[in-house]
C-alpha positions in Angstrom: -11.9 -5.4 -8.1 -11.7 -6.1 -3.9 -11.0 -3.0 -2.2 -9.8 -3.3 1.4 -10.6 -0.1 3.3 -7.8 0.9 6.5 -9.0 3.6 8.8 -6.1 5.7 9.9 -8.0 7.3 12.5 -6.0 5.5 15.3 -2.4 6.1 13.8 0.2 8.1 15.1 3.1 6.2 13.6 5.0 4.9 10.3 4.7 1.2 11.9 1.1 1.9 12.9 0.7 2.2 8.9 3.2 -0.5 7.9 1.6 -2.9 9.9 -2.0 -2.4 9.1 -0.9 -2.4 5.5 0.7 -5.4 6.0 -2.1 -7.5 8.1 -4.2 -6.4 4.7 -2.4 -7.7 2.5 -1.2 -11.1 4.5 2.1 -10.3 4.4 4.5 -12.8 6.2 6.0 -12.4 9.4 9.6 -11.1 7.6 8.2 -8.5 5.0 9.5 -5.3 5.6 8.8 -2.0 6.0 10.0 -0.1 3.2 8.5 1.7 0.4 10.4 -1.3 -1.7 9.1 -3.9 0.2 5.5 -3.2 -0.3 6.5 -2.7 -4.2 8.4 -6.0 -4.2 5.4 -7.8 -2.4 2.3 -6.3 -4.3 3.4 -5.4 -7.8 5.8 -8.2 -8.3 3.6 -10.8 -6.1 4.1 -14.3 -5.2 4.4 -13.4 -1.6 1.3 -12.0 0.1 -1.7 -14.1 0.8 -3.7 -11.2 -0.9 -2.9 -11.4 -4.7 -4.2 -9.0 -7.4 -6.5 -7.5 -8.2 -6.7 -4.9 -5.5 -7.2 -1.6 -3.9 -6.0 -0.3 -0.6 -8.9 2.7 0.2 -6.7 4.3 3.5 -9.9 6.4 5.1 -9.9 9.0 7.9 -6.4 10.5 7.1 -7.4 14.5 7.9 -5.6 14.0 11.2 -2.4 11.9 10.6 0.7 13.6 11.5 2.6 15.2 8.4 5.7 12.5 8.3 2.8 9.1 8.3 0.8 11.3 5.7 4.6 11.8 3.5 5.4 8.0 4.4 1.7 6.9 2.8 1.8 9.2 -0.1 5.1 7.9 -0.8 4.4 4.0 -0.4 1.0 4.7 -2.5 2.8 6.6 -5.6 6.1 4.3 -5.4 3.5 1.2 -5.8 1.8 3.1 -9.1 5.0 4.3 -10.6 6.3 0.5 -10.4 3.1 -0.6 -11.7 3.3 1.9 -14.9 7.0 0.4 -15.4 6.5 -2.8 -15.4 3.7 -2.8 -17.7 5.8 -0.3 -20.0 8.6 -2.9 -20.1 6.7 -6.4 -19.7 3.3 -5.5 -21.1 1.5 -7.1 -17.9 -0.6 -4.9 -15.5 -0.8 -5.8 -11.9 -3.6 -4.3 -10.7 -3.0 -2.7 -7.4 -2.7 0.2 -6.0 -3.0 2.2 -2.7 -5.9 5.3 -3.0 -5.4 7.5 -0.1 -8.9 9.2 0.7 -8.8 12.3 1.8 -11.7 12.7 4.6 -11.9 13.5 8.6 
């Protein structure tokens, strides 16, 4: 499986995150920046240049402020609990998913 690593070191914003997030996974220029956006785009597909199978590795997140930290955590577990859904109800895994890495 490709993992694509994202250093947070230089973050200090939501949009710094949404927009590295979304340069990864070649999103086009009108994807939002939503929690549901990223799940629309990577677990149902056909939109991003990246296509499963993937993981997001975010690196070097000791130091991002508490709200980014909430707003990562939150895009990362709404991603797998769409992804454990949708293979529940269709039977088809998309293999994605965001692993937040917990270092300086």
């Amino acid at each position: 499986m490709r993992t694509i690593k994202l250093d947070a070191s230089g973050w200090s914003t939501m949009s710094d995150f949404t927009s590295a997030l979304k340069a990864a996974i070649g999103a086009p220029g009108w994807h939002g920046t939503t929690a549901a956006a990223f799940i629309d785009s990577m677990v149902a597909g056909g939109i991003n240049a990246l296509e499963p199978p993937y993981v997001i590795e975010i690196v070097n997140t000791a130091k991002l402020d508490p709200e980014v930290m909430k707003f990562v955590r939150d895009v990362s577990s709404s991603v797998d609990d769409t992804r454990v859904r949708r293979l529940a109800r269709t039977g088809e895994d998309v293999a994605v998913c965001i692993r937040i890495v917990e270092a300086s």
